[in-house]
N, C-alpha and C positions, 0 to 999 in steps of 0.2 A: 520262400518261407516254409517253414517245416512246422505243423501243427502235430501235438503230441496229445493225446487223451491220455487223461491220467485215471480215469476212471473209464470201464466197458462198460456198454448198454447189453445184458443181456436178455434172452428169450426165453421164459420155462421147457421144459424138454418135448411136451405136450400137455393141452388141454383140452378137456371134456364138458361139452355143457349140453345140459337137456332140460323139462320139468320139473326136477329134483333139485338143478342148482348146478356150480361148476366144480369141477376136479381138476386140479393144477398138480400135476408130475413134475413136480420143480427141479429136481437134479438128481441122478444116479451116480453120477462120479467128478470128481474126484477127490468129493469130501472125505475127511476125518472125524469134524467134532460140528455138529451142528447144534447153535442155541434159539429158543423163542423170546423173543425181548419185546418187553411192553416199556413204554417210556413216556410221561408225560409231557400235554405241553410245554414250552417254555422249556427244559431240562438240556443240559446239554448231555452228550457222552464222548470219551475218544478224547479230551482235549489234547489235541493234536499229538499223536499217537505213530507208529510202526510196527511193522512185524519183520525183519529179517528173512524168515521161512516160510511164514505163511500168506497165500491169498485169502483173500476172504470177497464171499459173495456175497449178496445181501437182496432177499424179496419182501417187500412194503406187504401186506397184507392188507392194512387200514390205514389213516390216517399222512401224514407229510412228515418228511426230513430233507432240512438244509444240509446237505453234506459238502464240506471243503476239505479240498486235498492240495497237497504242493508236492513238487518234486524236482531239486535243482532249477532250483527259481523262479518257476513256474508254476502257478497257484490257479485253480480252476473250484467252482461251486456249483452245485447242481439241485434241483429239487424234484423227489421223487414223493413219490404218491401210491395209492393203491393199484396195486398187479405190478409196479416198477421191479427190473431186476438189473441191477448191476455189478460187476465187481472190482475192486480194488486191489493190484497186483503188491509183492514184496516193497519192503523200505517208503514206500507212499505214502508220506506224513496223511494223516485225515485224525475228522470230529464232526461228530451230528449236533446239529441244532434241531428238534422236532420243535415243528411249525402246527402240529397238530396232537393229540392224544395218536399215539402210532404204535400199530401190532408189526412186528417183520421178525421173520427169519433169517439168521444168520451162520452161514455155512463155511467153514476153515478148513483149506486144504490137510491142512495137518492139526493136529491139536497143539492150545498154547500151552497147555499146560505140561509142562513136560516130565517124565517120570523122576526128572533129579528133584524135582521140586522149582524149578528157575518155570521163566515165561516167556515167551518169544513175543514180547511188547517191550515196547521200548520208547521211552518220551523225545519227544522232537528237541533234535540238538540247538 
């Protein structure tokens, strides 16, 4: 049986804690466009969504998201939480459910938006 992750568990690049509180070095490369997204409980985002060209990484800061993904017919859900880092490679249908008020950072190999005006999103066929 061949087990496929459709979603990475990643690790921030380093961290810092002392006194003062912690410092999270979350990624030097190989982002393009990174955004800060707050989303309320209950709300969904993503409904089940793609990117073609881009990955996308994603760090929880505060709060929970149910995230689902499928890919050629295999469908996986996970729930992350504060300091969670994952990412989600090209064409990987996914959608968040926050299960909490949640702060994360969300980082895209390339930008979606692109200089013609188009968007490297794409709804699930």
């Amino acid at each position: 049986m061949i087990i496929v992750e459709l979603i990475r568990i990643l690790k921030p690049d380093f961290m810092f804690e002392d006194e003062r509180g912690v410092l999270f070095q979350i990624t030097h490369e190989p982002f393009g466009q990174t955004n800060a997204v707050f989303t309320k409980k209950g709300a969904v985002r993503g409904g089940y969504h793609y990117h073609k060209e881009t990955k996308e990484a994603f760090f929880v800061i505060s709060g929970k998201v149910n995230v689902s993904v499928k890919l050629s017919g295999k469908k996986e859900e996970h729930i992350f939480g504060s300091g969670d880092m994952f990412l989600i490679d090209e064409n990987v249908r996914h959608t968040f459910e926050y299960l909490e008020d949640t702060y994360l950072v969300a980082f895209y190999t390339t930008c979606v938006e692109k200089e013609d005006g188009s968007k490297d999103i794409y709804p699930d066929d």
